[in-house]
Each structure stands twice: as C-alpha cells, then as structure tokens.
LUMZA-761175 format. One line per 8 residues: number of its first residue (from 0); their letters; for each residue x, y, z of C-alpha. Coordinates in steps of 0.25 Angstrom, whole numbers, plus 5000, padded with zeros to 4 digits. Each point is the difference from the previous one (the first is absolute). Layout:
# LUMZA-761175
NUM = A = X Y Z  ...
END
This chain:
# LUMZA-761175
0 = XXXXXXXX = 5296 5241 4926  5005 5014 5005  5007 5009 4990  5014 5003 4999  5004 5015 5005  5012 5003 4991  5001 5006 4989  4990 4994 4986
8 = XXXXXXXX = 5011 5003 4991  5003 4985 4993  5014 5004 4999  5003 5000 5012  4989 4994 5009  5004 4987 5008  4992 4989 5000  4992 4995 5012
16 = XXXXXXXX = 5005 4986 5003  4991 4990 5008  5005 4988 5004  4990 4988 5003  5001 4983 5002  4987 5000 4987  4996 5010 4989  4987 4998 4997
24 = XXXXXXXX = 4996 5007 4988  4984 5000 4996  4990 5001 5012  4988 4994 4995  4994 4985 5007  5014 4994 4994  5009 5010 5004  4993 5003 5014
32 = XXXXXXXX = 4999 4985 5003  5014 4998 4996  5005 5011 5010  4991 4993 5011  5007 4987 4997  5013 5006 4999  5000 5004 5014  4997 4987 5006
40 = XXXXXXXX = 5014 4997 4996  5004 5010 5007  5003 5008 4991  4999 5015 4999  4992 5006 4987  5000 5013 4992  4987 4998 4992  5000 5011 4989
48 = XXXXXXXX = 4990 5003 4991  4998 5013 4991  4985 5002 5004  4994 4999 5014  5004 4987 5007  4990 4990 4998  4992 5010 4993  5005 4998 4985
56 = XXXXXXXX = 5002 4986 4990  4988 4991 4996  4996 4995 5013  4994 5012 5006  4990 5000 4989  4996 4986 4998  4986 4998 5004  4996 4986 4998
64 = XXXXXXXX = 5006 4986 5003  5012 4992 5005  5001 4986 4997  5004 4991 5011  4995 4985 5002  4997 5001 5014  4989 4990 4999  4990 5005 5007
72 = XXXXXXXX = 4989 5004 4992  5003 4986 4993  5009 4990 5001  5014 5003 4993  5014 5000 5001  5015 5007 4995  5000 4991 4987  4987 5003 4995
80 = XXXXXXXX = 5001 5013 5000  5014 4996 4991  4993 4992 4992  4992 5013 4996  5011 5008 5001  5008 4993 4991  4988 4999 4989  4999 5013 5000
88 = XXXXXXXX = 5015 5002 4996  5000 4994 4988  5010 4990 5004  5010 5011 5001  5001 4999 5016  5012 5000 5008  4992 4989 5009  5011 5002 5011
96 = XXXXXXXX = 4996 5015 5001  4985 4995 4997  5001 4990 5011  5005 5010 5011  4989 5009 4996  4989 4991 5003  5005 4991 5010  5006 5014 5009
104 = XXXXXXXX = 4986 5007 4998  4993 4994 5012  5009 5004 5010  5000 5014 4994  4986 5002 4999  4998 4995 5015  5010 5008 5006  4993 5013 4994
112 = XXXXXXXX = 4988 4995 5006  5006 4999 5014  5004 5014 4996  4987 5006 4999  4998 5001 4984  4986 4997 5003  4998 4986 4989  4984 5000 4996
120 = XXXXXXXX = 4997 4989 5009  4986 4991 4999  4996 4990 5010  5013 5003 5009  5008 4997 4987  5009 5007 4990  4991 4998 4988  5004 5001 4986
128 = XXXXXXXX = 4993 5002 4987  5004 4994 4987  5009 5007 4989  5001 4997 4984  5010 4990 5000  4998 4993 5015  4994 4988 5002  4993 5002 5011
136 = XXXXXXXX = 4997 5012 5010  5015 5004 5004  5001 5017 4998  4998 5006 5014  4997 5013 5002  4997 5012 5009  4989 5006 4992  4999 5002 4986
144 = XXXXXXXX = 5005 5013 5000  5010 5000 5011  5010 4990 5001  5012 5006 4995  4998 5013 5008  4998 4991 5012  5011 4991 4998  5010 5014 4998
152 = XXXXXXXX = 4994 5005 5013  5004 4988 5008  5014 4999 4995  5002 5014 5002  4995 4999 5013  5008 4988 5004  5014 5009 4995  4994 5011 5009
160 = XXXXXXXX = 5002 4992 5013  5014 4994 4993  5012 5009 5006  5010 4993 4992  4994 5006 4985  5005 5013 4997  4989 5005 4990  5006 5010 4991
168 = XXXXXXXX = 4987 5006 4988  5004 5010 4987  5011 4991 4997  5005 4999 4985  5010 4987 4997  5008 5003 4991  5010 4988 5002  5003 4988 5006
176 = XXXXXXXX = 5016 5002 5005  5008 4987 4993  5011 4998 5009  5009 4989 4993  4988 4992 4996  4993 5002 5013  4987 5009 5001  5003 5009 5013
184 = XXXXXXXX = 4990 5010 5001  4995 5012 4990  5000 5013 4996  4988 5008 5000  4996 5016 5000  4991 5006 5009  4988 5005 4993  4996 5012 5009
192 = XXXXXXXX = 5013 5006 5000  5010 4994 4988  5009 4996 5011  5010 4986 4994  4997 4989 5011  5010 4986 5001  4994 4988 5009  5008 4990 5002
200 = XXXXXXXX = 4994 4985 5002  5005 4988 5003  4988 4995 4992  4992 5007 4991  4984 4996 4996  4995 5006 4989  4984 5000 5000  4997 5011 4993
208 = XXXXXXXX = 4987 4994 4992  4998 4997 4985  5001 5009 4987  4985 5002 4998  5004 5015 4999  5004 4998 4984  4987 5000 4995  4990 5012 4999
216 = XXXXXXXX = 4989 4991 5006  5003 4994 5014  4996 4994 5013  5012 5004 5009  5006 5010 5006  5006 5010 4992  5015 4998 5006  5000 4985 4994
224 = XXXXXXXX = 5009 5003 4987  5009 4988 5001  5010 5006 5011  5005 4987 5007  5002 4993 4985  5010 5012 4994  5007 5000 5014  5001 4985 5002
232 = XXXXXXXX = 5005 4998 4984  5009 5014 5002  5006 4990 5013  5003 4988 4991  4987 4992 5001  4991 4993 4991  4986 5004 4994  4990 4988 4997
240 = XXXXXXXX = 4988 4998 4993  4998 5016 4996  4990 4998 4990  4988 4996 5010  4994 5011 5002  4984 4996 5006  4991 5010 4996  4985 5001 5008
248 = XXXXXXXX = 4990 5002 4989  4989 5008 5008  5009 5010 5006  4990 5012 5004  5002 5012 4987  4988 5009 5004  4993 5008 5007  5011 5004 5010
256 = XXXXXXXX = 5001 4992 5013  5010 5003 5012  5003 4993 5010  4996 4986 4995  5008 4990 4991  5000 4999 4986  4997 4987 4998  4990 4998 5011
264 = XXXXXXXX = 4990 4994 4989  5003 4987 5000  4994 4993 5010  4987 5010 4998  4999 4994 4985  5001 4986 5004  4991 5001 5011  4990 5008 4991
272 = XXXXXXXX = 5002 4997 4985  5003 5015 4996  4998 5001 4986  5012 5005 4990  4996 5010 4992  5006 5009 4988  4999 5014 4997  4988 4997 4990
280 = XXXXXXXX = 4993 4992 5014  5001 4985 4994  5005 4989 5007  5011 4994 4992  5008 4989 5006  4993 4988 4992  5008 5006 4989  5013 4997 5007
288 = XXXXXXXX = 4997 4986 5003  4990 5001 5013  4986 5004 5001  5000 5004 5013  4983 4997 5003  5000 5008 5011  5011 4994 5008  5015 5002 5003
296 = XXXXXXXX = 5005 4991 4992  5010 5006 4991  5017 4999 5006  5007 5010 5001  5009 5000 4989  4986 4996 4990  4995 5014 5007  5012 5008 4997
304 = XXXXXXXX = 5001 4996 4986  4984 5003 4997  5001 5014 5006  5014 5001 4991  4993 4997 4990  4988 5007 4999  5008 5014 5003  5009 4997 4989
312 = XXXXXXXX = 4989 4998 4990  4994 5015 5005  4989 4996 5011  5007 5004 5010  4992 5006 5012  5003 5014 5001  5010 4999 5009  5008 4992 4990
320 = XXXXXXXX = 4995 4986 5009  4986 4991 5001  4988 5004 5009  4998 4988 5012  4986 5001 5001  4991 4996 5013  4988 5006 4996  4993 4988 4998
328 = XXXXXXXX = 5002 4998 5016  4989 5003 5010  5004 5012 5012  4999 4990 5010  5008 4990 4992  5012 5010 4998  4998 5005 5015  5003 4985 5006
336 = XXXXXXXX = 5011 4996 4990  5007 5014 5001  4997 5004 5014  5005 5013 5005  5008 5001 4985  4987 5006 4997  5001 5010 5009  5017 5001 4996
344 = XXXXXXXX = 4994 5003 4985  4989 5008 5003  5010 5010 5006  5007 4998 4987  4987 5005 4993  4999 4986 4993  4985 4994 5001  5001 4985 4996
352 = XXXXXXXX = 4985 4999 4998  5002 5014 4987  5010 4999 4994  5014 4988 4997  5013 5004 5001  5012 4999 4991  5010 4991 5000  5013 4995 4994
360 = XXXXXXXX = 5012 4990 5000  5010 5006 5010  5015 4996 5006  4998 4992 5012  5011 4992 5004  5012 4995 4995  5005 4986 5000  5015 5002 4997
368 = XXXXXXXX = 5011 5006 5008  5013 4997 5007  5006 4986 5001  4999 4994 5014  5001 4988 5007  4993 4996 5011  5007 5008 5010  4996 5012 4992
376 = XXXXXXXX = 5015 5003 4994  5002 5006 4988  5012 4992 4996  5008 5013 5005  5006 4999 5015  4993 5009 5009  4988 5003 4991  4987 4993 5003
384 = XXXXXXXX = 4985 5001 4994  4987 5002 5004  4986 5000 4994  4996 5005 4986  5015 5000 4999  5002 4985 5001  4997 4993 4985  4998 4987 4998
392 = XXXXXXXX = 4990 4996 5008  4988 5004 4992  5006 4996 4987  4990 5005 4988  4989 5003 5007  4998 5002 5014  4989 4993 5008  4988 5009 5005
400 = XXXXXXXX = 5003 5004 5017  5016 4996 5000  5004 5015 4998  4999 5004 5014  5004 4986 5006  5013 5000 4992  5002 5013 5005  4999 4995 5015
408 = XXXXXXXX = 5004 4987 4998  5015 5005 4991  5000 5012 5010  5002 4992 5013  5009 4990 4993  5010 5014 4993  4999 5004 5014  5005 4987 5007
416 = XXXXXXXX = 5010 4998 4990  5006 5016 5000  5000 4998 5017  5008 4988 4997  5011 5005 4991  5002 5014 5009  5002 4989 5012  5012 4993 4994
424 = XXXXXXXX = 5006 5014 4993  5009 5009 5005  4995 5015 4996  5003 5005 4986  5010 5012 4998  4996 5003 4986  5012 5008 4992  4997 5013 4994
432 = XXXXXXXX = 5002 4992 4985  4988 4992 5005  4990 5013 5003  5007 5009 4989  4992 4998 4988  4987 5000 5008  5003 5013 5007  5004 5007 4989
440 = XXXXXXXX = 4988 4998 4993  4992 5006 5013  5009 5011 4999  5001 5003 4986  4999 5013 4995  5002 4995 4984  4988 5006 4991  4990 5013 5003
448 = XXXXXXXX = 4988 4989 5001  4993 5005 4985  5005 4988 4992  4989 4992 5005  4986 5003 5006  5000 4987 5008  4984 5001 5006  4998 5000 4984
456 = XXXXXXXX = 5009 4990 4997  4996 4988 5011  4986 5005 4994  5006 4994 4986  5008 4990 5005  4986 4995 5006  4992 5000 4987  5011 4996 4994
464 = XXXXXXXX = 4998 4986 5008  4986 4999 4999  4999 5003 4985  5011 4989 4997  5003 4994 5012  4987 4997 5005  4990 4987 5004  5000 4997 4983
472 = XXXXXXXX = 5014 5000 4993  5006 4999 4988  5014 5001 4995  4998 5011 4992  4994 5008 5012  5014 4994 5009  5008 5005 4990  4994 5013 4999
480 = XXXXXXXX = 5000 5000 5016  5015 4999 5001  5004 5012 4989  4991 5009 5008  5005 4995 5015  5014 5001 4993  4997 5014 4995  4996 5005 5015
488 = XXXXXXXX = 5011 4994 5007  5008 5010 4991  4993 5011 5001  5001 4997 5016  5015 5000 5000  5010 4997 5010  4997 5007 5010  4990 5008 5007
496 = XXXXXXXX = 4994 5015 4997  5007 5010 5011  4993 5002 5013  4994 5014 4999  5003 5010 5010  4989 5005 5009  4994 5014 4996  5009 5010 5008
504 = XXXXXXXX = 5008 4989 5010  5013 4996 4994  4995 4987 5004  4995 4987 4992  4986 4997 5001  4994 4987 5006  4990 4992 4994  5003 5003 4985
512 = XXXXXXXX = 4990 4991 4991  5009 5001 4989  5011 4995 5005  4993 4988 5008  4995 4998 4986  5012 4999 4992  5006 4990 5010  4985 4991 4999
520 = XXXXXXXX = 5003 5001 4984  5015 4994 5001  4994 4988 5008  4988 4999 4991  5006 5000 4987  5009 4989 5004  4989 4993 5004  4991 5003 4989
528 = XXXXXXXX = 5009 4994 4991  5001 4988 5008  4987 4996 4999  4999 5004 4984  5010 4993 4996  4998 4987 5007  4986 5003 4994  5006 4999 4986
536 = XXXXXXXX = 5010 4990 5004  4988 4991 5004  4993 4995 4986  4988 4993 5007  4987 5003 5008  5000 4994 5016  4993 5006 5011  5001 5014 5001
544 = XXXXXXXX = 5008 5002 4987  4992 4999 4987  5006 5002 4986  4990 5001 4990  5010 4998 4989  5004 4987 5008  4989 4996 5006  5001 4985 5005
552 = XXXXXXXX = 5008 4996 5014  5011 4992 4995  5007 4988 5008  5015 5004 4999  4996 5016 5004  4997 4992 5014  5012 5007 5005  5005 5014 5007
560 = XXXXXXXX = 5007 5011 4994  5011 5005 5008  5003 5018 5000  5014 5003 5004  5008 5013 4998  5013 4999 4995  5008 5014 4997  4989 5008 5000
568 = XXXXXXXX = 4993 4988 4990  4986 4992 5000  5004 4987 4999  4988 4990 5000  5003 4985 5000  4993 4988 5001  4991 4998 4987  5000 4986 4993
576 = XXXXXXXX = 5010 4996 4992  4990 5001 4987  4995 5013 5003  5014 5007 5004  5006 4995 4986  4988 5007 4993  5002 5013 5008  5014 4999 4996
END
C-alpha cells in the first residue's frame, strides 16, 4: 500500500478510502485461499494483512502434516477421518462444521497439487503417514519440515497471477464498520506511515489466525494475539468454546533454533523413542501413570502434565523445561529418521548424538473462536470466518493434521460464501457515525504514551496466562488471572499513547512499536479475559482444559459456552443449569 502524501497531523489527515466487492483480513492458507475463492465468484478482493502477505500467521510455519483421507496410501474415506475427529473433541464438536472439514478436504488437497505444492509422493501416490489419534495412515506431507512453507508459497503464488486481489501488507485493523447491523468493511491504520485507512466491503472475512500470542511460550507467529475474536465480539458476534486452549508438550526450550518449528519433535520422538529427562537426568514418566520402556507412548496431555509437574516440584531442566534425549540412538539411525534435519540442526549447533535438548508445554492451537455455520457466517451480516478463527469444529481437543486442512478447507468455503453475498449487495456507503469511534482512536492524541510501557505489559499479561491460565488450572489461579487482566486493562486505558513526532520533521513517525502495541493489548486483554473466564465458568476437566480442582469430565458440562459483548461487557452463556446456579 503506497503512503499518503498529505499532511501526518491526526487532526486533520483524511483517510484513504478503498472500495472493494471482499475484505479479506488475515493472509495466511485461510485467508489466501479464501481470496482465491472469492474471485471465482467474480468478485473483486482486498486481502489485507499487517505483516507481509502470505508471509505472517501460523501456516507459514507449520512444518509437519495435513490430515486428509485421500486413500491412497490405504483405504479410507471423509467419515473415518470424522470418526477420528470427533473422538478427539471430546464430544464437544459442531459435527456440521466437522463434517465440512473432512469431507471438503479431498478436493482441497488435490487442487494444491495440481498447483504444484509438491505432495511427498511414493509409488506415483500421495502417501501418508500416520498421526496420534488417526487410525490408519491419512496426514500428507511435503516433507517433514516443509509443508507449511510450501503450502504459503503455492497460495501466494497463485494470488500473484490473480489480477482481481489487491494485496495491501502493514495493515492495522482497528474496526470492523457496523453499518445498521450489517458489517461493511473496516477501519484500519497504515503502519509505516500512521495514515487512518477505511475499506469498504460488501463482505468481509476475518482470517486473521488464533490467539496463541497470550502465552510466553508459543508456536505461532507473534501477530496471532486474538485479533479476529475482539473485532468479531466488538461487531456483535458470539465467542464459543474459549477455554480449549491445546497445548504441545515438546515444544523446543533450548539451545536456540531458527528457521525450524518449534514443535518439530513429534514425529522424531515417536519414530525414535526419545527419552524424557529432568534436570537431575532421570526418566520420570512412570511416576505420571506411563513407563514409557523406550517408546512413545505417552499422549499428549499425560506428556504435558509429567513435564508440569516435575518443574513445579524443582527438577526443572535449566531452561525451566525437560531434556528429549536421543542419545541412546545410533548416527546412522538419527541420519535416516531426521534426514537433512540433521544437517538443519547442525547449523543450529545442535548435535543429537552429545547432548538433549530442552523442552517444555507450549500454546499451540486454539479450539474456540467465532460462531459459524457452515457458510462460514458469523451470525453478523457481511461478516464471515475463516480458519483458526472458526470454533466449533475441533471442540476440546483438536485432532492431530486438521489445523492446516481447516484452514484450506473454511478458507474456500469463507470465500465462496463472501463472493456470494457481494454479488447480491449493493455497495455500502458507510456514514461518518459508523467510522467515527474507530477513527478517532487512530487519531487520538489523549495521553503522553508514559501511563503504560505496553512491550512490558503484553510480557505480563503473557506470564500472566501461562502462570494461571495455562495446560493446568485451578480456580484459584483463574481468579487470580482475572484481577491481574483486569488491573492491565486499566492501566491500558481508553485510548492510545500519542504518536511521537519524528526528530526535527514536524511529522509523525511511521512504524511506532508502541503504538501497534497498545492497540494488540486492547484486543488481547478482551480476549484474555475470554478465555479466563470461560475457564473458571467451566468446573470440569475435557480435552484440552484440565481443572485440577475439578478433575473428572462431567456428562451435563457436554455443552458450549457462548462469549458475547454487551455494552462494553463479557457476557458468557451456555453453562448447565446446575452449575450456573452454583456460580450465582
């Protein structure tokens, strides 16, 4: 996006107005795919994003599997991979949204192929491997340390050649524009130059990715704070299933390693038997219910609360995480399970054969998000939903592989549905009441910016979440969570610092961190507190969410909590009967 000329005073800068048939906000796989799809209904397409198109979000660095039951490697079809799905979701599954997901995958998968995504391929086949939690072999793959980069490039590729998607990067949403109850576009800021930016859509899709950002420990990117949750609940529609936050147990702690993903791990400790070790070098998960012998056996959840508990008990690695061990593995046998990881690590100064690393539970993925059906609406007209964004599909616990297949599979679905809507729409002519509030925060001039250090304070807020809001919770520690989110979201105020002059222009300066920051922080405070109190609301133990203080799944908790925002309120609904009563 070219900067504006005029003058950077807020006061009296206009905005830049764009007009477009489909806002596209968010360009990883979902957003890039819903553009793609957008267009074949002939549809014109901003896709927006505040980092690089196609460059930001969790896709780009997802490295291992997509699940997909092609049935080639063995025999399989759309319901088994359900079954599976909806096993894994503890019985909390929107099986309509599950059903799409699985059943669209196919068609997904083949047409990146005939892309050129480059599908590992065995015997003139697409061949699969087999994930926790599959029955049989179903997770395809480019390699195992490429297939999200590889996906991203084919998507950004194919937009490349698409002369009906305007690309537009160092975008800042700020709002979606409510225009008497219809979503028509958004107000945004341009980060390099401050400039107030209004696009407005005849259909908007939010696909902005997850909220893994909260936690100090993550696998995403560092943009992923929640954004499309606070803007779809600031728009009028509803948050479910908050609380199912999936964490990865053997997400890489140390040495330092750049370039690969965090959680790469996985199919190495399976594939090898890497041993868990504490600080003091003892194997200890017979004491949490497994002895492992050797072999990968432990789930994921057993594997998170082991490594939980042996660093609260003070034999932490020193890292504050467990070693993974393969020392007990031959050269040659870590050559032809790793392949050219080894080489990928040894550039990382990381010898497999001397030394384990450190590990530790990390944010990985989140199961909630914005209620949808299965055209991708929000229940707002003109607001749709893509990927990570979506919940309800996954319901406690999403099923290894489906994270990149939602994303393709509720991208071109967003994107059909969006092309749809702008067809049969005339275009918007948002008021100046319906942009007002948003601009006025981009061009607010209201505090000196000393109230809050905001790098310090998202740094808080993510301790904050991990401490008391993490894999293991307790309603003590929500509790506790909740005075502190509450305590930052008034030190954060109304609205943001001041926009500091550059030295010796006159002019406001582009790119300012703290300000990008402060508006991060409004989003994930709103969205922290989401997810802590449908936390405390929920007194059981399913899938992702465990309570040690209520530790058994109960039959009447078998239902979603619903997040709305109602004067500038949380309100959270959906709790049985009995359990609403005790919390009043």
């Amino acid at each position: 996006m070219t900067p504006p000329t005029t003058t950077f005073d807020r006061m009296t800068v206009e905005p830049i107005t764009i007009d477009t048939d489909v806002l596209v906000i968010g360009s990883g796989a979902a957003g890039m795919y819903a553009a793609i799809e957008a267009t074949r209904g002939a549809a014109q397409v901003l896709l927006a994003d505040r980092s690089l198109i196609g460059r930001g979000g969790a896709t780009v660095m997802a490295q291992m599997t997509v699940a997909v039951a092609l049935g080639e490697e063995a025999p399989d079809t759309w319901q088994n991979h359900l079954t599976d799905t909806l096993a894994a979701g503890r019985g909390l599954c929107d099986e309509s949204l599950a059903q799409l997901l699985c059943e669209e995958a196919p068609h997904c998968i083949r047409e990146l192929d005939a892309w050129g995504v480059g599908w590992a391929r065995k015997d003139g086949h697409i061949t699969a491997t087999t994930a926790p939690g599959h029955d049989r072999p179903r997770c395809v793959y480019v390699d195992f340390i490429n297939t999200g980069p590889a996906v991203s490039k084919t998507l950004r590729t194919v937009i490349a050649r698409n002369q009906n998607i305007r690309k537009a990067s160092d975008l800042c949403i700020v709002d979606l524009i409510s225009s008497d109850g219809e979503i028509t576009g958004a107000v945004a800021y341009h980060l390099g130059s401050g400039a107030p930016v209004v696009i407005v859509a005849k259909a908007t899709v939010l696909a902005t990715g997850g909220l893994t950002r909260l936690y100090r420990r993550n696998s995403a990117s560092a943009n992923m704070g929640g954004d499309g949750y606070a803007l779809a609940l600031r728009a009028g529609a509803s948050l479910i299933d908050m609380e199912f936050v999936q964490f990865f147990p053997i997400g890489h702690l140390a040495p330092r390693l750049i370039g690969m993903d965090p959680i790469m791990w996985d199919p190495f400790r399976y594939k090898l038997g890497g041993r868990l070790l504490n600080g003091r070098g003892e194997e200890f998960t017979s004491r949490y219910g497994s002895d492992e012998d050797g072999k990968y056996v432990l789930t994921r959840d057993l594997a998170t609360y082991a490594i939980f508990k042996e660093v609260e008990a003070g034999r932490a690695s020193p890292h504050g995480g467990a070693y993974l061990s393969f020392e007990h593995r031959t050269p040659a046998e870590l050559r032809a399970a790793f392949g050219p990881v080894i080489d990928r690590l040894a550039a990382n100064c990381i010898d497999l054969t001397r030394t384990p690393v450190e590990v530790a539970p990390i944010a990985h993925y989140h199961m909630g998000g914005v209620k949808a059906d299965a055209a991708m609406s929000a229940g707002v007209p003109g607001l749709f939903v893509a990927g990570e964004v979506v919940g309800g599909a996954n319901g406690a616990n999403r099923l290894s592989g489906n994270a990149i297949t939602e994303a393709l599979v509720f991208g071109r679905r967003a994107g059909r549905s969006a092309a749809a809507r702008a067809g049969r729409t005339s275009p918007p002519r948002p008021r100046v009441q319906d942009t007002g509030a948003a601009l006025d925060l981009v061009g607010a001039t209201g505090n000196d910016g000393t109230a809050i250090n905001t790098a310090a304070a998202i740094a808080r807020l993510q301790q904050v979440m991990a401490d008391d809001a993490g894999p293991f919770r307790t309603a003590t520690k929500l509790q506790r969570a909740l005075a502190h989110i509450a305590a930052l979201a008034r030190e954060l105020g109304e609205r943001p610092p001041r926009f500091p002059p550059a030295s010796g222009t006159g002019k406001k300066a582009g790119f300012d961190l703290q300000r990008l920051e402060w508006f991060d922080l409004r989003n994930m405070l709103m969205v922290a507190r989401a997810v802590v109190e449908s936390a405390l609301n929920r007194t059981e133990s399913r899938g992702a969410h465990q309570r040690e203080d209520c530790p058994q799944a109960l039959p009447q908790w078998q239902v979603h909590q619903r997040v709305t925002l109602r004067d500038g309120t949380l309100c959270l609904s959906g709790a049985p009967a009995a359990a609403a009563a005790l919390a009043s």
